[in-house]
C-alpha positions in Angstrom: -2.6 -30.0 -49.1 -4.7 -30.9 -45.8 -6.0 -28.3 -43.5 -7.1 -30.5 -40.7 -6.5 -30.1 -36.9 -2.8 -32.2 -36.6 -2.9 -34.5 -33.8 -0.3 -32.9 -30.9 1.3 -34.5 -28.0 -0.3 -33.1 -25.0 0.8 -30.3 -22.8 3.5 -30.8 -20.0 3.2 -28.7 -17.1 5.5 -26.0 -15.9 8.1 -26.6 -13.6 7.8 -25.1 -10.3 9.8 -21.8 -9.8 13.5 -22.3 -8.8 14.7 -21.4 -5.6 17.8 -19.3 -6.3 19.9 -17.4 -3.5 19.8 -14.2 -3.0 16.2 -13.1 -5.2 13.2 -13.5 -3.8 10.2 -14.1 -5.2 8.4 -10.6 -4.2 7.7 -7.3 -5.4 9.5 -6.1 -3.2 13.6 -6.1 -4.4 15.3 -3.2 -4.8 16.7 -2.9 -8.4 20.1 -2.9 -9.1 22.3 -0.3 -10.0 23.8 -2.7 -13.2 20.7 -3.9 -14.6 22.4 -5.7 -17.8 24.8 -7.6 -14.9 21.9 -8.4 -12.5 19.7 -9.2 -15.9 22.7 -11.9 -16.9 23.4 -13.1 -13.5 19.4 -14.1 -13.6 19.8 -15.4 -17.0 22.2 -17.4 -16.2 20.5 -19.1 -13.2 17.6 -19.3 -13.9 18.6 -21.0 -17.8 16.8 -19.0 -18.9 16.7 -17.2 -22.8 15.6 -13.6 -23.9 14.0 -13.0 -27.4 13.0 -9.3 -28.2 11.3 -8.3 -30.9 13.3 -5.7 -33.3 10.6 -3.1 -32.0 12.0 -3.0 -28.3 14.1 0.1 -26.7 17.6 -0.2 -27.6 18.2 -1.0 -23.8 16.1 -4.6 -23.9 18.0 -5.5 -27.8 21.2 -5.1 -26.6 20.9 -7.7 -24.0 18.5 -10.1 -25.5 20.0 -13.4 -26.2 18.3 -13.2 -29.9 16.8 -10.0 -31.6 13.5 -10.6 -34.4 11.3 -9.9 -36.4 7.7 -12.0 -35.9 9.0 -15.7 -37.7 12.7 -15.9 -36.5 11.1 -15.4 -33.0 9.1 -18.4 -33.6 11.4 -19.9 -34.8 13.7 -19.4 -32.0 10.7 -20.0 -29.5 10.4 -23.7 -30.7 13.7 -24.7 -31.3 14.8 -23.4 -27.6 16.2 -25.8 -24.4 16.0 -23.1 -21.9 13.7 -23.5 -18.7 12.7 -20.1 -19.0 11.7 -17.9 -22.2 11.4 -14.0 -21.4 9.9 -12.7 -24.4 10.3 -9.3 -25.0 7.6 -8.0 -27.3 4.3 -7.9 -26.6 0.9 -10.3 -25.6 0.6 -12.9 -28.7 4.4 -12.8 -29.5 4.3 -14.6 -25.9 1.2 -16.3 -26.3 2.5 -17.8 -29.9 6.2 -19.3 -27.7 3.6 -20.6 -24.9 2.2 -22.3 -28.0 5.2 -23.3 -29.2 6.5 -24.9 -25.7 3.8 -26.1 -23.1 6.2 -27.1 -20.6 8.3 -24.2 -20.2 7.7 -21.3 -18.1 7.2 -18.3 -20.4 7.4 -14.5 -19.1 6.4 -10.8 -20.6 7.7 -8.1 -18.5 4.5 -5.8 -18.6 1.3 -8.1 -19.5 0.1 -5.0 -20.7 2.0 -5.1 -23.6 -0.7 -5.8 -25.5 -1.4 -5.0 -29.6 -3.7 -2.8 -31.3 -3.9 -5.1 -34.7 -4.7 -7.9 -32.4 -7.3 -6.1 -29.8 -9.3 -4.9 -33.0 -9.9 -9.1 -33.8 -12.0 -9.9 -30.9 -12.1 -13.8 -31.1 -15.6 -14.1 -30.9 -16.9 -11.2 -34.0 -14.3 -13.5 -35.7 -15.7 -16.6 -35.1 -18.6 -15.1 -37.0 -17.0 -13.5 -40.1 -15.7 -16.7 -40.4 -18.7 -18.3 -40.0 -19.5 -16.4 -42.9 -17.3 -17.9 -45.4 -17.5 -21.7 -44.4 -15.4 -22.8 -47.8 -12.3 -20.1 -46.9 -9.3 -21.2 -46.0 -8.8 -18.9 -42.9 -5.1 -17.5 -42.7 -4.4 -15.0 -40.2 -1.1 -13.0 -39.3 0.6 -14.1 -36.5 -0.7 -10.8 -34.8 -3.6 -12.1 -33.6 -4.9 -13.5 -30.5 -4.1 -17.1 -29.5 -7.9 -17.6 -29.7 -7.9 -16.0 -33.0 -5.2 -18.3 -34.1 -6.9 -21.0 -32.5 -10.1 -20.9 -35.5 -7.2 -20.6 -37.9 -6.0 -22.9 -40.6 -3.0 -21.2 -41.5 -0.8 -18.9 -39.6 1.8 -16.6 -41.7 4.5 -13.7 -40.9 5.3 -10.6 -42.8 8.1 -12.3 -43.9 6.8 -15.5 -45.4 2.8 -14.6 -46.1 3.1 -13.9 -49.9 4.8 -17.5 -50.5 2.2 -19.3 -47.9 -0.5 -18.0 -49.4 1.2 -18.8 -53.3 1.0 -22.7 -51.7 -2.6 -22.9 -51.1 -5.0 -24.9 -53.4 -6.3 -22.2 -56.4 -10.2 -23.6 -56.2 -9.9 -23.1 -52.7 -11.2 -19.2 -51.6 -9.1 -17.7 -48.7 -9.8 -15.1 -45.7 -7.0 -13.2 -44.0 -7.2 -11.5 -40.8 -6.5 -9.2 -38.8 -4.2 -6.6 -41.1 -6.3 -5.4 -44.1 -3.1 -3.3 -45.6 -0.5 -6.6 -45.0 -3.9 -8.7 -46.8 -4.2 -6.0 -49.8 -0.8 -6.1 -50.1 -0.2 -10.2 -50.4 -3.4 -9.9 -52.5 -1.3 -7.5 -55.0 1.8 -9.9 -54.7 0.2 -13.5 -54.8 -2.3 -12.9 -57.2 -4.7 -14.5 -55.1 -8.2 -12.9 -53.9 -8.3 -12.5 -50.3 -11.1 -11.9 -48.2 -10.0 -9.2 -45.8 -11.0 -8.5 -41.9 -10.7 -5.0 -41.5 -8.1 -4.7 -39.1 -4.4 -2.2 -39.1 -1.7 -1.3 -36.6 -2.0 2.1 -35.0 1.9 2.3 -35.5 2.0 2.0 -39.2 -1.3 4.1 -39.5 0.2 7.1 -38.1 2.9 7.9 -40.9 2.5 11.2 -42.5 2.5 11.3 -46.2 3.7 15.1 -46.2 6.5 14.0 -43.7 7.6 11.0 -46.3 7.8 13.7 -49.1 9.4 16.1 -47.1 12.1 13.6 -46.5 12.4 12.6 -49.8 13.0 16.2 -50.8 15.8 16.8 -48.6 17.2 13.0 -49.1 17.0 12.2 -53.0 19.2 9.4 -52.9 17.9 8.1 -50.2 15.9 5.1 -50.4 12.3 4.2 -49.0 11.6 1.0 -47.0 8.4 0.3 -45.8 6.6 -2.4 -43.9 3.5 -4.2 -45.6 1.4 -3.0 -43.0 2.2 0.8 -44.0 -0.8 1.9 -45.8 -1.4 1.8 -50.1 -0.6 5.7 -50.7 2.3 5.0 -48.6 3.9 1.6 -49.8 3.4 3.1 -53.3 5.9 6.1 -52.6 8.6 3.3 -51.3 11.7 1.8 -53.1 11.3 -1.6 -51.1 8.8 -3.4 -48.7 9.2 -6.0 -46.7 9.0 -7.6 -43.4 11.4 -5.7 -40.8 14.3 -8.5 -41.3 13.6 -8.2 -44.8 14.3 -4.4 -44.5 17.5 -4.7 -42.1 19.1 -7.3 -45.2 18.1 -4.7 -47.7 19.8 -1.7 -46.0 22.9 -4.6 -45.5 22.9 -5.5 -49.3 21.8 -1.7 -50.8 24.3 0.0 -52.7 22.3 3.1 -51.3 24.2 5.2 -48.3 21.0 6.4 -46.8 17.3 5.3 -46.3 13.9 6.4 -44.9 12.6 3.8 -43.1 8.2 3.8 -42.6 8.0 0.9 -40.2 8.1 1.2 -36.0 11.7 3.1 -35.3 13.3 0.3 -33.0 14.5 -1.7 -36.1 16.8 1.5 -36.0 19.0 0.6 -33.3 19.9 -2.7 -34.9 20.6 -0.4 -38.8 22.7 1.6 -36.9 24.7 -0.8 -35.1 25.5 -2.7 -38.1 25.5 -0.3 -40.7 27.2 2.9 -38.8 28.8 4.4 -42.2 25.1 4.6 -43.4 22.0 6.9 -42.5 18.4 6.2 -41.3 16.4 8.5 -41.1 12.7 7.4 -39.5 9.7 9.2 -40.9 7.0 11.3 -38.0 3.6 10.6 -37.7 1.1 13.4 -38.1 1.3 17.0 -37.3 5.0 15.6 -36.5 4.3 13.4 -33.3 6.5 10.7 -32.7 3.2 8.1 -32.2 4.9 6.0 -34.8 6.6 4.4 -31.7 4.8 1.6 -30.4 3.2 2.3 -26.9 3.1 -1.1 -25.7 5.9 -2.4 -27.2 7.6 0.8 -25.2 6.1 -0.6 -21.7 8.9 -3.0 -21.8 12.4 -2.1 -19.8 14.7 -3.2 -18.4 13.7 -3.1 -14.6 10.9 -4.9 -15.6 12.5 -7.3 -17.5 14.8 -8.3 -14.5 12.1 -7.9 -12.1 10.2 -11.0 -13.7 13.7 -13.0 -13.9 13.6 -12.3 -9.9 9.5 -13.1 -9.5 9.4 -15.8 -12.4 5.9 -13.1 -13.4 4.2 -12.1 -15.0 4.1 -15.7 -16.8 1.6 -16.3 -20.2 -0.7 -19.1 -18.9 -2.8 -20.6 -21.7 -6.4 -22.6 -21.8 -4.7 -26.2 -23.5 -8.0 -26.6 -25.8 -6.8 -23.5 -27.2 -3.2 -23.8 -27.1 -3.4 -27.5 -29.1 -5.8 -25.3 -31.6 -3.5 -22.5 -32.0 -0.7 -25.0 -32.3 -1.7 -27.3 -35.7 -1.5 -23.6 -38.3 1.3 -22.5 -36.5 3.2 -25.8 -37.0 1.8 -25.7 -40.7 3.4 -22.3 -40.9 7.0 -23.6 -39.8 6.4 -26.8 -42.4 5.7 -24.8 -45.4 8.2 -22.0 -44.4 10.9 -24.5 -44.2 
């Protein structure tokens, strides 16, 4: 297996913004009474295609052209022909389709949708922890900076990280960064030693362990499904962990009627919707708060999101040294996850 920099095409540039009848390119419309309708109209014109991530309010998945977890939006990202990509997450899910897609014109509603996990991996205290293990392969979660990605050999999902890191030479020592619980927990399941940056979500910090037996009490049959990034004491009280698609196909394919779900409570909404003869049931944070909501995935809506469709803004603009950087592990990823 190599882990070199892959020679890329280079970058095309971004098309200038459309001229399109009646929205101008200002601050200064008035929103519509029928957002979803103005939304599509935009969509529509402008060819353009909206990813959200399974964290976003209810409002944004239910007109997204594609709902997903972290790999199936890259996914989507590079396989897309639209002109325009609103993404519908936060700052590296839209840095990681810039990546993906130089020459298209990619959008976040709110640049300060930003991420805790990936704030607390400042690209340059990384460049010296990894520094500090020259013979590591360096494998990061995709929630990371596109500068973190950038000094990166491998990039890896929720979904898929316990199988890359499975493929990676044995004599070869590995560091993974930014989540230390998603690291200690592909440690446990690929049987490899991983060097760990000390990072964690704030959202899947914040669960209360009382709460989660407190719900189990008054829901015995209930299952527990819990995202890697949940904390040890945590993950050990559930039935299944997984990435959130992996959780949505195990409440689809359970025999169980009801489930208490530790990960951020937008992957609700899409339960719900599909599984309406079963119960979900999401668990507090501490001292009952409900900070187990993501506050910058919550800066999305759905005024902003048409508001950039109008303004073409705010749009993810990328350095290209870095962006052909961050490209080769990400490309890597998709290969080995095919």
């Amino acid at each position: 297996m190599i882990f070199a920099a892959s020679q890329n095409p280079a970058a095309g540039s971004a098309s200038d913004s459309p001229a399109i009848g009646s929205p101008a390119a200002s601050g200064s419309s008035t929103p519509p009474a029928d957002l979803p309708a103005a939304i599509d109209r935009l969509r529509r014109q402008r060819n353009a295609v909206i990813l959200a991530h399974y964290y976003q309010d209810d409002a944004i998945q239910d007109i997204a052209d594609f709902i997903g977890d972290s790999l199936e939006l890259a996914r989507r990202a590079a396989g897309t022909q639209a002109d325009v990509i609103v993404f519908c997450g936060v700052h590296f899910m839209a840095e990681t389709a810039k990546i993906l897609n130089p020459s298209r014109r990619v959008l976040l509603p709110d640049l300060e949708a930003g991420c805790s996990l990936a704030d607390a991996c400042p690209a340059e205290e990384f460049a010296r922890f990894r520094a500090s293990h020259p013979e590591h392969i360096v494998v990061s979660y995709i929630n990371c900076s596109a500068a973190v990605k950038a000094q990166s050999d491998l990039i890896c999902t929720s979904s898929n990280a316990v199988d890359l890191v499975r493929q990676l030479p044995a004599d070869r020592p590995i560091l993974f960064a930014p989540d230390q619980n998603l690291g200690r927990w592909v440690q446990a399941q690929s049987g490899r030693s991983l060097t760990l940056w000390p990072g964690s979500c704030i959202v899947h910090e914040t669960f209360s362990e009382q709460a989660l037996l407190q719900l189990k009490l008054e829901q015995p049959q209930a299952e527990v499904l819990a995202h890697p990034e949940c904390q040890q004491h945590l993950l050990d009280l559930a039935d299944f962990i997984g990435s959130t698609s992996k959780l949505l196909r195990r409440a689809e394919e359970s025999a169980a009627s009801s489930f208490i779900v530790l990960t951020e409570p937008g992957i609700l909404h899409q339960m719900r919707r599909r599984l309406p003869h079963k119960a979900f049931f999401a668990v507090p944070g501490a001292d009952g708060c409900s900070c187990n909501a993501c506050p910058y995935m919550r800066l999305n809506t759905l005024e902003k999101v048409w508001r950039c469709l109008v303004e073409l803004a705010p749009e993810i603009v990328l350095d290209e040294d870095v962006r052909l950087r961050a490209l080769a592990p990400i490309e890597r990823m998709l290969a080995m996850s095919a």
